[in-house]
N, C-alpha and C positions, 0 to 999 in steps of 0.2 A: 550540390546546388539544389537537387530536390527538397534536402532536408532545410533547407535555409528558405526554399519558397512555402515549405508547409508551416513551419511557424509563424512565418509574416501573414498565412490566409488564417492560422488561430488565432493571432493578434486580432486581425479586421472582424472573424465571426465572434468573439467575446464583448468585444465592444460594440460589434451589432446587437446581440445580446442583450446588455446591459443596459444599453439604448430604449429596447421594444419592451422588455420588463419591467423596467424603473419604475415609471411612474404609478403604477395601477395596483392595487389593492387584492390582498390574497381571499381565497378563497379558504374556506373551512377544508382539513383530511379529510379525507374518505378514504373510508375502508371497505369493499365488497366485494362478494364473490360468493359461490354455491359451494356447498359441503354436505359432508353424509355425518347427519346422525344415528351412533350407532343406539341401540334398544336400551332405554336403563341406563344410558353414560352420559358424561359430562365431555363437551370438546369446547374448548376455548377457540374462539372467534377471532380476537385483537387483544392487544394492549396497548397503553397511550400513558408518557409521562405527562402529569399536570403540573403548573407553576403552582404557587402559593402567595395567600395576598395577608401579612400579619395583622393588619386590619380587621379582617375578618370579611372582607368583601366579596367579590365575584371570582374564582380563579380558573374556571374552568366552565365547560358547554356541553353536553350530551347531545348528541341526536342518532337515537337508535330507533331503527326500523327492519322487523323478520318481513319480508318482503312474501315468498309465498312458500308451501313445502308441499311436497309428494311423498307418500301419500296424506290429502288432506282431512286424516284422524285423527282422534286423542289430544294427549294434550302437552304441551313442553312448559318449561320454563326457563324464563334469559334472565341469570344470575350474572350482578359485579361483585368484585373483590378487589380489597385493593392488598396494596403489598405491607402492612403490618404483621407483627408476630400473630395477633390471634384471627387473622383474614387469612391472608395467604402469603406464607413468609417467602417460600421458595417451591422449584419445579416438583419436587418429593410430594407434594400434596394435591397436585396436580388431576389426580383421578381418585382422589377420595370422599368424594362427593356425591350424593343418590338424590335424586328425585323426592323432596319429601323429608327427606332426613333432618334430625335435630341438629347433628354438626354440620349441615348446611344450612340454616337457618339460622347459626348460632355467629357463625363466619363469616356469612354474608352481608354485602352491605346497600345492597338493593335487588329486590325478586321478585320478577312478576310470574302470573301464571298465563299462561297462551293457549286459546281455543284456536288449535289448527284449522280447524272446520271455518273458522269463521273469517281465515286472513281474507284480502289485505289489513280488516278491520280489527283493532287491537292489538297490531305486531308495534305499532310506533308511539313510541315515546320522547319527549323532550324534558330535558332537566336543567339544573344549573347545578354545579360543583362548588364546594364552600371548603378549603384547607389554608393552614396560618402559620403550619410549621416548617413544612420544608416539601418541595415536591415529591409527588411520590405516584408511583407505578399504580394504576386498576387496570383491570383486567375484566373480559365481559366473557361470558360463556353460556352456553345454553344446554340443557337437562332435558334428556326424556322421558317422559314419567308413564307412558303409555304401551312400555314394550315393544315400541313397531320404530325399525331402520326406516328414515325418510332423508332425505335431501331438503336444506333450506337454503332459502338465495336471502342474503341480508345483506343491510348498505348502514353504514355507520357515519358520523360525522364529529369530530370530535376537534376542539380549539382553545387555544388558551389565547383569552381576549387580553390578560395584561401586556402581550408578547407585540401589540402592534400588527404591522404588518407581515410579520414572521408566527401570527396566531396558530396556522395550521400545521408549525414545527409542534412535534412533540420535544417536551426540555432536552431527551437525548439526541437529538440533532443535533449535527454540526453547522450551527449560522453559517448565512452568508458573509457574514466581513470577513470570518478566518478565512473562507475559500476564497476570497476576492484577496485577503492579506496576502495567503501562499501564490498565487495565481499570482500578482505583482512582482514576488522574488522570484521564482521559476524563469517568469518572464525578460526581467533586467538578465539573468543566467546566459538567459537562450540568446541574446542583443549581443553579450557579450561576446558568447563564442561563434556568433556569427560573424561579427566585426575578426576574430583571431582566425577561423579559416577561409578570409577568403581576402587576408593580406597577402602580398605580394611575396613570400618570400618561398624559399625551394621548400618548407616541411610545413609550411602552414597546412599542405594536408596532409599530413602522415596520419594512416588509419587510428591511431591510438585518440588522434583528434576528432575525428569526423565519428568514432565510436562513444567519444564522452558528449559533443554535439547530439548522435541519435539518442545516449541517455537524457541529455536537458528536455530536447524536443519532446519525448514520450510523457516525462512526470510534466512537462507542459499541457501536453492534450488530455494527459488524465484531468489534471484539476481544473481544463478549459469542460469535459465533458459534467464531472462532478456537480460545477457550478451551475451550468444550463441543466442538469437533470433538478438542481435545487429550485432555479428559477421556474422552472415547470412547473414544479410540485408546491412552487406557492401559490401558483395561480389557478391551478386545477385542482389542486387538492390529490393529486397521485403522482407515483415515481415513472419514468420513463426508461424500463427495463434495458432496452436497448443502450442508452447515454450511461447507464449505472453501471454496467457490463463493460462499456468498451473504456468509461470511465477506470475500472479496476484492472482490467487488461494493462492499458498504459502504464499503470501507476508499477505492477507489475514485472512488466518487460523494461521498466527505466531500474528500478532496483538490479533487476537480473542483468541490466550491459554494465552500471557500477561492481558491482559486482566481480563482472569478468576483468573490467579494466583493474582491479586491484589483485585479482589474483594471478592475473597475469607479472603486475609489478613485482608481487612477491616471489615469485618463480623467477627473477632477473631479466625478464622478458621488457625492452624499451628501458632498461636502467644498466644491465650488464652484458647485456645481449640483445641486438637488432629485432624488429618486431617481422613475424610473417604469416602467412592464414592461417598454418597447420594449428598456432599456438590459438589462434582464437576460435578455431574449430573445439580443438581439442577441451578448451576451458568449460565451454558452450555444453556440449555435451556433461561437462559435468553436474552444471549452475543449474540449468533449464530446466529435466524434472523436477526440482525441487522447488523453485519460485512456480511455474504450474500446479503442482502438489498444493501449495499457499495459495494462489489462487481460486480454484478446485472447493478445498475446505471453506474459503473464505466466502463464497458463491453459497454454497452449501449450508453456510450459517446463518444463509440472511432470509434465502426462502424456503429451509424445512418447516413445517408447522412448528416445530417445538420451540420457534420464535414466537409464537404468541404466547405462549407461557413462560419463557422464562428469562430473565435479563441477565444470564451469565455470559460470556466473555468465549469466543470459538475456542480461542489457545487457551482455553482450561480445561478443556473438556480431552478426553484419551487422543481421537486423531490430532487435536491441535497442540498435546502435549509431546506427540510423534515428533508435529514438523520442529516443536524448539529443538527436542536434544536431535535432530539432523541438522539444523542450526548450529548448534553448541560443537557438534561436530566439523562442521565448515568451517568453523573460527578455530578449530587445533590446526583442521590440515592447515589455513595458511599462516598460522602464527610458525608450523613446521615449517612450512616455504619460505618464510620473511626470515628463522633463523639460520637454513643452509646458506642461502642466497647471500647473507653477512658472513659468515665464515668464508666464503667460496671468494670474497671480493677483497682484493689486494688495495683498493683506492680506500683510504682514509673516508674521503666527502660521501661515496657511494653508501659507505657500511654507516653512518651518520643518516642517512636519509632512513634507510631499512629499520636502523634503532630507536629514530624517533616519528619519523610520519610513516614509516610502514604499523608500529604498532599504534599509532594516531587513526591512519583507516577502517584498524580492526574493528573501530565502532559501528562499522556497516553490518557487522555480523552479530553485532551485540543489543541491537535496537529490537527485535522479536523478542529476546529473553527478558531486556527489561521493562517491553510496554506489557506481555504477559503477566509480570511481578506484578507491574502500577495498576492494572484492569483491577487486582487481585485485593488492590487495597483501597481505592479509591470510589466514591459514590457512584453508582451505574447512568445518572444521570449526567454525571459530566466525563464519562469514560472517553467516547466518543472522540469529540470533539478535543480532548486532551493529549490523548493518544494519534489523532489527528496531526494537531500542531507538533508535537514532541517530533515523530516519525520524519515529517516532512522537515522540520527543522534542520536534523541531522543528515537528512538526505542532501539537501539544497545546501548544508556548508560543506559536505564533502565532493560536493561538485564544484561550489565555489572555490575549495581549493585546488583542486586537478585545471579549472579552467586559469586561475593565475600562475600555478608554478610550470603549464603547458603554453604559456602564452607565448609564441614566438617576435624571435628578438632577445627575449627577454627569459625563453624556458631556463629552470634550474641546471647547473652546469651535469645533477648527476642524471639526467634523462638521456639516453643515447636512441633520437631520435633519425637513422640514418634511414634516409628513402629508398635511396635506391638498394634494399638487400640483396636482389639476385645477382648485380655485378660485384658485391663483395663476396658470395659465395664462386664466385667464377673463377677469382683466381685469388689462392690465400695470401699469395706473395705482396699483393700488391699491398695488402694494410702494413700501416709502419712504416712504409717508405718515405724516406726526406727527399729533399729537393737537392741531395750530391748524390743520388743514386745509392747511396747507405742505405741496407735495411735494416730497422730496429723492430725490437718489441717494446717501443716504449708505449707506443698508443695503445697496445693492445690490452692496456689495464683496463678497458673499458668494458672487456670482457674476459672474466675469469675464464670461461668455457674454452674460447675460441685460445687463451694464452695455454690453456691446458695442453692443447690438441698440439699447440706449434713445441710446446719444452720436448714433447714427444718425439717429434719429426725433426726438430733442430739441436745440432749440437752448442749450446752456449758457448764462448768462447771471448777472451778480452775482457773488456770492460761489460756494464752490465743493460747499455746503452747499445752495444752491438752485440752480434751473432754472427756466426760462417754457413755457409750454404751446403749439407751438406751432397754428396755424387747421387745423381738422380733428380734433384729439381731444378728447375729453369726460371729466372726471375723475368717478367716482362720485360 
């Protein structure tokens, strides 16, 4: 019941949200913070995708300002570059730049020179940007040319006026409609299986329920957090670290309980065998490093510096190339679990379910390797947002099916959703019993494991509908 009151107070704070946001007018990015120049080097400050106007009109705004530096000697320079072959194609070039030099001067696409002595006066510039072809990534950096380590505080403004009121998105943003589009699905999800557990019937809450519930609820708060850190950051012009975090947390921990609910299925666990903690401990333990791990990385990718220089893709890079093949990995074990779990199962319908939406689910393990491939080939400017929609996509149908083939009344007949498991563990006898006091194994097709245990303990005998008891057990 907790989780069913937390989604309904994210429904009311989004629409609060969206309410106090709406109508008002964004403000310009901002980029700022203090840094250490080292003596003689080049450190990139920001980057910023610009739109493109074929026109040839306005497509972009500069407002750069070196605010002050210590020590106030010598002299720098705040060079841009944009991302063409002969500017600055990629990170490899990164530190090939001097103070002075002909191939920065050659590369360059705007360079002033700065009398530290003299800030605040001279550090501020404003420009307008003019491109017609396609948008494209600049880059701002600033050059010591005076041999002395100093610290400079700079504040940057940067917008793309064709963009409306989305100006202070850079192009690689993920807009607001997609996050309001996914944040609508999630949302009907979360309605839905809130209406499935909390019908009237004996399994409406069976854990396996209230586990795919905490996953809807989670990818709900991520893309409820997502959105508000969006709407912030149009209006102020910066991200709200907090919201962005607990935004990726969510998004996170909703993967890693999918996750556990399907490999749990492919183990037989809720399909051939009753569900109980040990099994979602045990799974837990093995998911959790590893969506943490993803996390971790992905944290890591957004605020190392080496984000201001270069627009590659975390899962390309070696640790992000780790977490695919332990991916790739996940997706054998349970392709191995979905294939014992079908040989182990005597019921026609069951082994039907395993051969066609067990290896249907597999796509939850398959969505890292293939958004890595598409980063790899597709424009950096609509990476993002593409990979965005894709991920969630497939996330939100594989939930939308678990919540219709779980829907009680109506679950699929091969889910063996039995509540009560400790009183089936209490006494083996009692499963299979008819209502003449016959005991069969005909029910216990529903679990290979459990019919294992009893061909062991019982002698067959008769027809293939009964068994005899053998000396030593007691029937209730």
């Amino acid at each position: 019941m907790r989780l069913i009151a937390f989604v309904e107070m994210m429904l009311k704070g989004v629409l609060a949200c969206l309410i106090a946001f709406g109508p008002h007018m964004a403000w310009a990015l901002l980029s700022k913070g203090t840094i250490t120049l080292p003596p003689k080097k080049v450190i990139f400050l920001t980057k910023f995708c610009f739109d493109f106007d074929p026109r040839g009109g306005n497509s972009g705004q500069w407002q750069l300002e070196i605010k002050d530096a210590s020590p106030k000697t010598g002299d720098m320079e705040l060079v841009i570059f944009d991302d063409q072959a002969d500017s600055y194609p990629d990170e490899r070039s990164a530190y090939d730049f001097h103070c002075g030099s002909e191939r920065m001067k050659r590369h360059s696409k705007f360079e002033r020179t700065i009398d530290v002595s003299a800030l605040p006066s001279g550090g501020k510039f404003n420009m307008p940007l003019t491109q017609h072809l396609r948008p494209r990534w600049w880059f701002v950096a600033a050059v010591d040319c005076s041999g002395i380590e100093r610290t400079i505080d700079y504040s940057f403004h940067m917008t793309n006026p064709l963009q409306g009121w989305q100006k202070e998105f850079s192009m690689d943003h993920c807009g607001l409609l997609s996050l309001i589009f996914v944040l609508v699905i999630y949302l009907a999800v979360a309605v839905a299986q809130r209406h499935a557990v909390t019908r009237q019937t004996e399994s409406a809450k069976h854990p396996l329920r209230l586990i795919l519930f905490a996953a809807i609820a989670m990818a709900s708060a991520g893309v409820i957090a997502q959105l508000v850190d969006a709407l912030w950051f149009a209006h102020h012009g910066e991200d709200q670290d907090g919201l962005y975090v607990a935004g990726k947390f969510f998004k996170m921990f909703s993967k890693c309980l999918l996750a556990c609910i399907l490999v749990l299925l492919s183990q037989g666990i809720c399909i051939s065998e009753p569900f109980c903690g040990k099994h979602l401990l045990r799974v837990s333990r093995l998911l959790a490093p590893f969506f943490l791990a993803c996390l971790v990385v992905e944290l890591w990718g957004e605020y190392t510096h080496s984000r201001t220089y270069t627009t590659g893709f975390i899962y390309c890079t070696r640790f992000g190339a780790a977490l695919v093949l332990a991916d790739i990995g996940l997706l054998v074990f349970y392709l191995k679990n979905m294939h014992g779990s079908c040989l182990a199962e005597p019921d026609a319908g069951k082994r039907r379910f395993y051969e066609f939406w067990g290896l249907l689910y597999s796509c939850a393990f398959m969505v890292l390797p293939f958004a890595t491939f598409l980063a790899s080939v597709i424009a950096p400017w609509v990476r993002d947002e593409t990979i965005f929609l894709m991920t969630n996509g497939v996330h939100a149908a594989l939930l939308t099916s678990l919540v219709v083939g779980l829907w009680p009344e109506r679950a699929q007949t091969f889910f063996c959703l039995h509540f009560d498991n400790a009183e089936l563990a209490k006494t083996i006898g009692s499963i299979g019993m008819q209502s003449d006091d016959t005991p069969t194994y005909e029910n216990l097709d529903s679990s290979p494991r459990l019919l294992g245990t009893f061909k062991q303990d019982y002698i067959l005998s008769g027809t293939d509908d009964a068994f005899s008891i053998p000396k030593g057990y007691a029937l209730p």
